[in-house]
C-alpha positions as CSV (number, residue, x, y, z in Angstrom):
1,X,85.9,-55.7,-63.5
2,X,86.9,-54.3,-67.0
3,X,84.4,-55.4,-69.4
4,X,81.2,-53.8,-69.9
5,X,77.8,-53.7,-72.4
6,X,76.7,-49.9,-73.1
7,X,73.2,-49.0,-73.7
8,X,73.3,-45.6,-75.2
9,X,70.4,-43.0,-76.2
10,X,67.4,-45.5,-75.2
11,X,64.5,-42.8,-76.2
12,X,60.5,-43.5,-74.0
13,X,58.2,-41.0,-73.5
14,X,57.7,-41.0,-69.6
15,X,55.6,-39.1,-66.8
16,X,58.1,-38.2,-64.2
17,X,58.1,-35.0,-62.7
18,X,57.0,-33.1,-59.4
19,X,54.9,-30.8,-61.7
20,X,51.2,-31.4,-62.6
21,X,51.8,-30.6,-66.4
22,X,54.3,-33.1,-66.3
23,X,52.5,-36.4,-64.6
24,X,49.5,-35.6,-67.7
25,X,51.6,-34.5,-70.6
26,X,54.8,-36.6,-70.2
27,X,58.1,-36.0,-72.4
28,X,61.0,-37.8,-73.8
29,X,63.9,-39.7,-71.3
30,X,66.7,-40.5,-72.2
31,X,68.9,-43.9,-70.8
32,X,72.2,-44.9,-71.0
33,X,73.3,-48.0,-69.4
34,X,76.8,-49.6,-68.8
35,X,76.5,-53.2,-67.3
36,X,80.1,-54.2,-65.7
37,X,80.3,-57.8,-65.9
38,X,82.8,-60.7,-67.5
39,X,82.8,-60.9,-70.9
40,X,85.8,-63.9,-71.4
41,X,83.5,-66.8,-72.0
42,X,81.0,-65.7,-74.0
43,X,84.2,-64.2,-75.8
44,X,85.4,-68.0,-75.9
45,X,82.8,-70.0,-76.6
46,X,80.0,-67.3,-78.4
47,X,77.3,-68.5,-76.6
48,X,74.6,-65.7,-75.7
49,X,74.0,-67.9,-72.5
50,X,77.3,-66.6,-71.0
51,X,76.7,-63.0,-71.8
52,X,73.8,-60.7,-70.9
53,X,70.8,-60.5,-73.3
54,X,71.3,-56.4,-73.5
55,X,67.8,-56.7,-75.5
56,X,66.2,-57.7,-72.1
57,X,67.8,-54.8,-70.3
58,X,66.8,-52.9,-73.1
59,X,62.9,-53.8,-72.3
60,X,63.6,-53.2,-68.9
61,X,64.5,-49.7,-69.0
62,X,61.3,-48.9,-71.6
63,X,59.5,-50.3,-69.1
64,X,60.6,-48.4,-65.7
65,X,60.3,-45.3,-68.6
66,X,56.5,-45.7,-69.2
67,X,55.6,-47.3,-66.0
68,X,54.5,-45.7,-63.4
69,X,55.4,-42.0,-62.5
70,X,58.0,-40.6,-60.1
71,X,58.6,-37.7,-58.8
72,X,62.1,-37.4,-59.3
73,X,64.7,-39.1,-61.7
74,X,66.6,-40.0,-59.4
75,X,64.1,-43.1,-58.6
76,X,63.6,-43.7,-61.9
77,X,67.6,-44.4,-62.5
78,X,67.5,-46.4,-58.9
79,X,64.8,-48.4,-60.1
80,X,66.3,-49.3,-63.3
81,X,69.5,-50.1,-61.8
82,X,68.1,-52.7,-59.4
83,X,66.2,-54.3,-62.5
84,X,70.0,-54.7,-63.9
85,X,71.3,-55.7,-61.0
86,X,68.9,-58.6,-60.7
87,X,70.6,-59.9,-63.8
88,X,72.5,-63.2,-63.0
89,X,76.0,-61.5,-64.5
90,X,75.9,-58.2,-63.6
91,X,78.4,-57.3,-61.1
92,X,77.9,-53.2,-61.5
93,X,76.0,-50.8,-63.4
94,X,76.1,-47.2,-64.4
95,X,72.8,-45.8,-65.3
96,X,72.2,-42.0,-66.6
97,X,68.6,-40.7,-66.7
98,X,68.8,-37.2,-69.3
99,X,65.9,-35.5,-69.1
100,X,66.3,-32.8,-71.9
101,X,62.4,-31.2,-71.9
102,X,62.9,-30.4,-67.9
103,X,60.6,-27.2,-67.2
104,X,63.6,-25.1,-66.6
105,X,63.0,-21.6,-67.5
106,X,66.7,-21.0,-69.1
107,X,68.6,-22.2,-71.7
108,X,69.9,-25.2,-71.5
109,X,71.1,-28.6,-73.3
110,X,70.3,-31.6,-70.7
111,X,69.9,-32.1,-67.1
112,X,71.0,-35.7,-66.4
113,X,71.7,-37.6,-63.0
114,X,73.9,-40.8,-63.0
115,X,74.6,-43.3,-60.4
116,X,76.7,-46.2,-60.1
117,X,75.4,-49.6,-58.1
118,X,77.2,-52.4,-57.1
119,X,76.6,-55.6,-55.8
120,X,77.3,-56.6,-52.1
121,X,76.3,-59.5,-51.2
122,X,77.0,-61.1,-47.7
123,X,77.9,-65.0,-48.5
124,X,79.2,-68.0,-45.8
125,X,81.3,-70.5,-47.7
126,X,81.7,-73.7,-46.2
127,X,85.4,-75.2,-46.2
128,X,86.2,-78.9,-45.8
129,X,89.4,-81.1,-46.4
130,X,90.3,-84.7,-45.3
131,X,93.2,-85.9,-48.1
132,X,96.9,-84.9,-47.8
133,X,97.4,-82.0,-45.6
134,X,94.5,-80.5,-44.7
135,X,95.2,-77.9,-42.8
136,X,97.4,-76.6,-45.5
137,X,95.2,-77.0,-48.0
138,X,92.5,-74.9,-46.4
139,X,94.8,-72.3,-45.9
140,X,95.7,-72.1,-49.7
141,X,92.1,-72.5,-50.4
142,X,91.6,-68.9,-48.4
143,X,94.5,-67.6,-50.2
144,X,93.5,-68.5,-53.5
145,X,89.5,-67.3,-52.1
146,X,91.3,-64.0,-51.8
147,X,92.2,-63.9,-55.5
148,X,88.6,-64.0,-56.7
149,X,87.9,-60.9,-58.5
150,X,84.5,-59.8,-57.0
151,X,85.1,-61.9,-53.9
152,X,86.2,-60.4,-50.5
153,X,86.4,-62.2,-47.6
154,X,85.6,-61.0,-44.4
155,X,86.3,-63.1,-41.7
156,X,87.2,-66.5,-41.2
157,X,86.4,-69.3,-38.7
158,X,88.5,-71.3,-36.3
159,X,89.4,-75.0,-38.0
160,X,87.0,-78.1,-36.4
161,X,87.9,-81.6,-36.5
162,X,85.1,-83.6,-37.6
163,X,84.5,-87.5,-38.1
164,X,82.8,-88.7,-41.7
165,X,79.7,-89.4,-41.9
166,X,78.5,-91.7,-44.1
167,X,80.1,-92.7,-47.4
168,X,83.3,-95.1,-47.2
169,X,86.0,-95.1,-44.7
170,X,87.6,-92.4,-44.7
171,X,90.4,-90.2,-42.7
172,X,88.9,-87.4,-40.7
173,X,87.8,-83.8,-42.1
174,X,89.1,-79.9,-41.8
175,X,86.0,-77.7,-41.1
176,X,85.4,-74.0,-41.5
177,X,83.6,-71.0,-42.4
178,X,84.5,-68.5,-44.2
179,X,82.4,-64.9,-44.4
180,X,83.1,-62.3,-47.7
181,X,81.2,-60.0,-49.4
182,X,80.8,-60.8,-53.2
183,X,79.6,-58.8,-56.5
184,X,79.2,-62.0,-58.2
185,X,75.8,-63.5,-58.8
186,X,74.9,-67.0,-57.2
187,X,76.4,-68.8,-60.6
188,X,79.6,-67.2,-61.4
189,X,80.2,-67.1,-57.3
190,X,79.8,-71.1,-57.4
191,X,81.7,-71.3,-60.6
192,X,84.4,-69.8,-58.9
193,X,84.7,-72.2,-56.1
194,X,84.2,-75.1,-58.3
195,X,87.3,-73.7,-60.4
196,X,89.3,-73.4,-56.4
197,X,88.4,-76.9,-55.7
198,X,89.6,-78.0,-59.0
199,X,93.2,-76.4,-58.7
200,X,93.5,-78.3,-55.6
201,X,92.6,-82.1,-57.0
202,X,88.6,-82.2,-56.5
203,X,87.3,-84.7,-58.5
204,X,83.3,-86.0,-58.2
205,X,83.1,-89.4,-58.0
206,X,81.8,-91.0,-54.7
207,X,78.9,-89.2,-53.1
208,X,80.1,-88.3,-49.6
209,X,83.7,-89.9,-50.1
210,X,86.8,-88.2,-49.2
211,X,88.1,-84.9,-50.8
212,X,91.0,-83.2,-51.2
213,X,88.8,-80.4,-51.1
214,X,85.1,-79.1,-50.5
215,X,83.4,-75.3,-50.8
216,X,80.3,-74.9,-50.3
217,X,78.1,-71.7,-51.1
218,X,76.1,-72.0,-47.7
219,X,73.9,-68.8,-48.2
220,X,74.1,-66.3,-50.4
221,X,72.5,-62.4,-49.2
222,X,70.9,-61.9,-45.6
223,X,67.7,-63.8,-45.1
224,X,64.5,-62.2,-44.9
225,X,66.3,-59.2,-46.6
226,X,66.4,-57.9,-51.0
227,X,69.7,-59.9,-51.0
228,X,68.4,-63.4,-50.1
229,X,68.6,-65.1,-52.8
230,X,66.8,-68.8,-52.8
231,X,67.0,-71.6,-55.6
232,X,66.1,-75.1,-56.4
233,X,68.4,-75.5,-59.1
234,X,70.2,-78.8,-59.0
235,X,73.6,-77.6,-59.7
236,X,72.8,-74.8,-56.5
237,X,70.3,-75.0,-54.0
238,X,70.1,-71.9,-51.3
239,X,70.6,-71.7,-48.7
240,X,72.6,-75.4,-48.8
241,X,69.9,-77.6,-48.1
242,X,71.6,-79.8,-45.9
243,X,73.5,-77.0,-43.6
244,X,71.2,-76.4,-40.7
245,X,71.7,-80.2,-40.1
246,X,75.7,-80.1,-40.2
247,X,77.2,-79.1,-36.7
248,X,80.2,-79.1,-38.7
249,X,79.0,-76.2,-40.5
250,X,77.2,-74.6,-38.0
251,X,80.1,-74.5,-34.9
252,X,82.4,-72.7,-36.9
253,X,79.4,-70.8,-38.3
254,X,78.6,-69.7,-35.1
255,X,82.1,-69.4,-33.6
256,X,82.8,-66.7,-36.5
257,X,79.3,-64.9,-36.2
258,X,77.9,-65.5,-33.0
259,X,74.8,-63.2,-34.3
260,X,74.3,-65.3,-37.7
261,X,70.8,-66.4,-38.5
262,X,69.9,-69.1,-41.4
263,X,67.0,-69.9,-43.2
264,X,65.6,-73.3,-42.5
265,X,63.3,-75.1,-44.5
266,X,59.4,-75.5,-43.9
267,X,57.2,-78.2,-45.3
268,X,59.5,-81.1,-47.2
269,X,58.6,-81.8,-50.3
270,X,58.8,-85.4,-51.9
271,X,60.3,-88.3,-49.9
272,X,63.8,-89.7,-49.0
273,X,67.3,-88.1,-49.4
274,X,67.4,-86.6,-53.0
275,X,63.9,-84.5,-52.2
276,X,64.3,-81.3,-51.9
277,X,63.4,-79.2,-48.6
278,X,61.3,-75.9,-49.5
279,X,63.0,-72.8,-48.0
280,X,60.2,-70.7,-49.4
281,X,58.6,-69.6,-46.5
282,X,60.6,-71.3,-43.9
283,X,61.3,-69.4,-40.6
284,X,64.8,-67.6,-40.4
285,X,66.3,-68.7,-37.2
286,X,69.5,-67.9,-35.4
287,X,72.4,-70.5,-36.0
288,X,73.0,-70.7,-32.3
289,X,69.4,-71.8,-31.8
290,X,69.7,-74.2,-35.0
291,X,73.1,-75.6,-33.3
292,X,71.4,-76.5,-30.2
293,X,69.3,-79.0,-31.1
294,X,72.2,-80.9,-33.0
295,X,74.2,-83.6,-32.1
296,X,77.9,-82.2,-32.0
297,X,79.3,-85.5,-31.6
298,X,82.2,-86.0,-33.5
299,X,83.1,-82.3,-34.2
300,X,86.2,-81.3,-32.1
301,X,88.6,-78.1,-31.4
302,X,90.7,-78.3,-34.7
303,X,94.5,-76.9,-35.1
304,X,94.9,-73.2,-34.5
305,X,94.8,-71.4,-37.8
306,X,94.7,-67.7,-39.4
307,X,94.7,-67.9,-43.0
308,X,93.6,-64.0,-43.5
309,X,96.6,-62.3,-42.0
């Protein structure tokens, strides 16, 4: 990714340092931060909403600067690059840490240490097709998966056959999984399959009605680990709320990663269909265990495929 928002010379006094003098005293640090991210629509439209709020970052990095001490600036440039990271739109960041007062008993102009962090992410993305050719059109969703800059898939499942359910009559569905690594937050990474469905037909009308094609961000980082990420949001809800009820989702899941595990939700909250499941707090469980106690009815051996090679 080519575009990037420097933060240069950001000046805090700070009490980093191995040395006693240096934890009571403290000194000036110096920050300079690139943030590597897409710049095109906030370019297009001028929204701050579609950019990052470099004022924000700014606040950040004062703030790992006059927290609390560390030893070595190396932490304190680790630190501050997770804080960017966190950052919906951040794909990579550079972060340099000068410390020009270092108790070095020379001459000198700067002692500096810089380190560059990416994001990667483990995602599952859920495939489905029942319009046209579907087999065809899974394998040039793949293709055109593989063209996503900050996407890389990883590994792809075997197709499954599976009847509707629910919704109108219908002809019956393509199934798959596919596993990539991403440096694209939740939102741009969804964006990105919305704009792949939409290049092959997708429109939104009929709530569970035929498609010519479905993606689905299944789960985005590794539960129970820094890179889970969960949300409510009603445009994306993670882990999918309704996957560890899908054998559709889960046999190819588990044909493709025979060690996956999922979250699953706990307590439900509200009533009926639209209400939300809480993940918070629900047990991580192994998608073999969550495929056994489904009904795999209806989800059959599909056409032999291998859309990565």
């Amino acid at each position: 990714m080519s575009d990037e928002i420097r933060l240069i010379g950001l000046r805090a006094v700070g009490h980093h340092g191995v040395f006693p003098d240096e934890k009571r005293n403290g000194q000036e640090f110096i920050v300079d931060v690139a943030l590597h991210t897409d710049l095109r629509a906030a370019g297009a439209t001028d929204d701050l909403s579609e950019t990052i709020h470099y004022g924000e970052v700014a606040d950040d990095v004062v703030a790992r600067i006059t927290g609390p001490s560390y030893d070595v600036i190396e932490a304190l440039a680790e630190r501050i690059a997770e804080d960017a990271l966190a950052r919906d739109r951040v794909a990579a960041v550079e972060v340099t840490v000068h410390k020009p007062s270092a108790p070095i008993p020379h001459h000198f102009s700067d002692v500096l240490v810089h380190v560059r962090r990416e994001r990667d992410v483990p995602v599952v993305i859920a495939l489905g097709a029942n319009l046209g050719d579907p087999a065809r059109t899974l394998a040039a969703a793949v293709h055109d998966l593989r063209e996503v800059s900050g996407l890389t898939p990883v590994a792809v499942s075997p197709l499954v056959e599976t009847d509707p359910v629910g919704g109108p009559d219908q002809p019956v569905y393509l199934n798959a999984v596919l596993l990539a690594r991403t440096s694209l937050a939740p939102g741009p990474l969804l964006a990105a399959l919305h704009a792949v469905e939409g290049r092959h037909g997708r429109v939104r009308d009929i709530r569970w009605g035929a498609r010519t094609l479905d993606l689905d961000l299944v789960q985005y980082g590794t539960p129970g680990s820094s890179s889970e990420v969960l949300g409510d949001e009603p445009e994306l809800r993670l882990p999918h709320p309704r996957a560890h009820e899908r054998a559709f989702v889960l046999r190819p899941w588990h044909a493709v990663d025979p060690a996956a595990v999922l979250r699953v939700p706990g307590t439900a909250v509200g009533q009926g269909d639209q209400a939300p499941a809480s993940f918070a707090g629900g047990p991580v469980r192994r998608v073999s265990d969550v495929l056994a106690d489904l009904d795999e009815a209806g989800v059959r051996v599909g056409p032999a495929w291998d859309p990565l090679r």
